[in-house]
N, C-alpha and C positions, 0 to 999 in steps of 0.2 A: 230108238230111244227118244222120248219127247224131250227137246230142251228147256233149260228153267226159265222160268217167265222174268226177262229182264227188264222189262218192262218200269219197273217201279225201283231197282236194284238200288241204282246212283240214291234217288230222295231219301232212302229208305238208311243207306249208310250216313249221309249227310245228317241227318233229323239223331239219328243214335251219336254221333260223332264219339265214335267208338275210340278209346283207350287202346292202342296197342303196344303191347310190351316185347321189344325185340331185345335178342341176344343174339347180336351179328356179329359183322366182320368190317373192322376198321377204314376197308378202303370204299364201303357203301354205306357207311355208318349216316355219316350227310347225305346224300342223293336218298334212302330210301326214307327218312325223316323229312327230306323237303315235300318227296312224292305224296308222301300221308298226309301230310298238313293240307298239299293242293288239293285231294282227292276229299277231305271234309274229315279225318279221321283225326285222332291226338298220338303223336308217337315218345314213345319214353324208350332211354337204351339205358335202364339200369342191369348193370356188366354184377356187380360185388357178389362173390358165394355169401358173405354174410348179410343181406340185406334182398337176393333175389326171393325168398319166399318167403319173405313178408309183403313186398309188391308185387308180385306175381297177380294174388286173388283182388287186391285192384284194379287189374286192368280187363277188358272185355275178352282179349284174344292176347295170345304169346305167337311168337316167330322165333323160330332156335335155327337159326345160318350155320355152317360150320367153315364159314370162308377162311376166316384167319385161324383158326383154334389152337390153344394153349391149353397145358392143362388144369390152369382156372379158369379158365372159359367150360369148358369143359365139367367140371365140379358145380359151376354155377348151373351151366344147363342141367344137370342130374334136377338139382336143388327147385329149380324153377319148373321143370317139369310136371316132378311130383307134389308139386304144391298146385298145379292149374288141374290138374287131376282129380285131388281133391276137393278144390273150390268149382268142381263142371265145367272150367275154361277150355271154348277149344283151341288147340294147338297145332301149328306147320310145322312140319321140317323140311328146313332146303341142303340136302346133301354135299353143299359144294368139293365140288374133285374126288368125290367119296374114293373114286380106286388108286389115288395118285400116293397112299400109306397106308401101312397096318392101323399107325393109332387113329387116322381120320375113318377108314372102314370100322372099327373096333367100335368107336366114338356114334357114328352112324346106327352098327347094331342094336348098340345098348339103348340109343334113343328110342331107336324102331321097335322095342320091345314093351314101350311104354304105349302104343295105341295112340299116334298123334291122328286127328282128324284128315288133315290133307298131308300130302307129298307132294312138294315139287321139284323139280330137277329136269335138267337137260337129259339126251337122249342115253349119252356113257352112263351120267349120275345114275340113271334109273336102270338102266342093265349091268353097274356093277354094284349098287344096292341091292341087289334083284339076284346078286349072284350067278349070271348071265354072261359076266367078261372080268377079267382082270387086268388089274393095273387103270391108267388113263392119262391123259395129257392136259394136265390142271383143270382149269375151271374151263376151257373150250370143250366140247365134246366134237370125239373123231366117230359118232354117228348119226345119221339122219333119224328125226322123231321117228319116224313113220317105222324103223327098224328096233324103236325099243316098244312098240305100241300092247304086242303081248305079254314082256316080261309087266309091263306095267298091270294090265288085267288079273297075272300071276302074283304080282304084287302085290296089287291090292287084294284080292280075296284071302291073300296068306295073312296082312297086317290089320284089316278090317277098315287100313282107311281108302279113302279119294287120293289115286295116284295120276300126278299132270306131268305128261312130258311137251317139255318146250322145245319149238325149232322152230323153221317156216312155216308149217303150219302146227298148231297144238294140239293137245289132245288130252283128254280125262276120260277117268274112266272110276267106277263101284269096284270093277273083280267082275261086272255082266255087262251093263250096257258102255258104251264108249261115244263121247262129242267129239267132234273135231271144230276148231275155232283158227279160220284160216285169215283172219286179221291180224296187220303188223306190214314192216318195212325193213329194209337191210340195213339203214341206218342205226334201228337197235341193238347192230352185233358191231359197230363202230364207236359205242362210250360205254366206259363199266358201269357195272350193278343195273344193266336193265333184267337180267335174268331176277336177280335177290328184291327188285323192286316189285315185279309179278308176285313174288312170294310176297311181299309186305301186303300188296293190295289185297293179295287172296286174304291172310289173316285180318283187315280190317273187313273186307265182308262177313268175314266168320264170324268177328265182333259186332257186328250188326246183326247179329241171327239167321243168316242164310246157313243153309246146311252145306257139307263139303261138296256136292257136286255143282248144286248153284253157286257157291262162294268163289270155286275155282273156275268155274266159268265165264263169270262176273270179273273176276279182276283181271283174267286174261283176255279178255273180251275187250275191257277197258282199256287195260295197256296197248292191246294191238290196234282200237281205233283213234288213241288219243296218237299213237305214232302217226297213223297216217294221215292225220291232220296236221300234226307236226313237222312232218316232211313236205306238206305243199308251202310250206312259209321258210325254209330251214334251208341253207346253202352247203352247210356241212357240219360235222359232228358236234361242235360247239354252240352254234346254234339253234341246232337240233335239240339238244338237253335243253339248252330253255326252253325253248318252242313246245317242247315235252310236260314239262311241269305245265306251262300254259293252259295247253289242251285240258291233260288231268283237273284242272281247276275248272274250265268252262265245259268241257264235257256235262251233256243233261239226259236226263234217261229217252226222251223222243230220240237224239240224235243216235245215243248208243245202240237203241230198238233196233233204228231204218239201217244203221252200219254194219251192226253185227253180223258177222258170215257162222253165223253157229249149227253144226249139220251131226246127225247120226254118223257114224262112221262104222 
């Protein structure tokens, strides 16, 4: 499978400074809002069911987390949805813990039946979205990407979209062809929301008009080379997240080009 020309990815988001409209989760609410701001995107967390589809078709791209989820959170994602639907917006969803409860798997269905553009999700999210495993151990996953790689392919051809699964190494895939993007550090599994932040970046290249495959490859690309520039300066996890945003801000599409590990798989 040819990978997408990242080449121009970074100027190309920056120059659109794309609107993205998230409906997340309270504990990554900050960090993936600072990430977008670094990254050249505009982030807005309008939460309200009565006001999410009115600004929905304002914004370039939506992101639907199910990190924290209540059930107005929940009511607003329905609402927000099908209003970005309507207005052509593409849209993520990030599974958080999907197998860890009936309403959060329940929650997940009903979204997935809506045709959101990308998925992303760690290796459990995506094989018990996938109906491949049950149950799960919150927002960590207890499997290796590389073990949810076909439910993901199965995935994606069942829901029509671009399904990414996160781990040490990544991975997207149509439902035929599949990437592997083997950039990042282990310091990303040492402060929260680096997973919910890949999803944010993928929806701001969505909002920059990359299609789901380049989009998702693009932000996970991004994320995994801005770590490892973050990690030659970063002593430990706190200063790591800064070091994090840093990168995300000076990151330029030459360096992303020459870093990127992006391979057929």
């Amino acid at each position: 499978m040819t990978s997408p020309d990242l080449s121009s990815a970074l100027s190309r988001l920056r120059a659109a400074a794309p609107l993205v409209h998230n409906i997340t989760n309270q504990v990554v609410a900050n960090i993936t809002a600072n990430a977008l701001l670094a990254i050249g995107a505009s982030p807005a967390m309008v939460l309200a069911e009565e006001e999410v589809g009115e600004f929905t078709p304002k914004a370039a791209a939506l992101v639907v987390n199910l990190g924290t989820l209540t059930a107005p959170q929940r009511a607003s994602m329905h609402v927000a949805t099908e209003a970005a639907i309507e207005a052509g917006i593409p849209w993520i969803l990030d599974p958080v813990a999907v197998g860890a409860t009936a309403f959060r798997l329940g929650t997940a269905h009903s979204l997935l039946e809506r045709g959101p553009s990308v998925i992303r999700g760690n290796a459990s999210e995506i094989l018990a979205l996938a109906g491949e495993v049950a149950g799960g151990k919150g927002v960590d996953s207890a499997h290796r990407a590389e073990a949810a790689r076909e439910a993901a392919r199965r995935l994606a051809r069942r829901s029509g979209s671009v399904v990414a699964v996160t781990g040490a190494t990544d991975y997207v895939t149509d439902g035929t062809g599949m990437l592997a993007i083997a950039n990042g550090h282990p310091l990303l599994t040492r402060i929260t929301g680096t997973g919910c932040t890949a999803t944010a970046l993928i929806g701001a290249f969505l909002g920059a008009g990359l299609d789901g495959m380049a989009a998702a490859t693009a932000g996970l690309a991004v994320l995994g080379v801005a770590a490892e520039e973050a990690a030659q300066r970063a002593t430990a996890p706190g200063s790591f997240q800064v070091a994090l945003l840093d990168s995300l801000y000076t990151l330029g599409d030459a360096a992303l080009a020459r870093q990127a590990r992006v391979s057929a798989a």
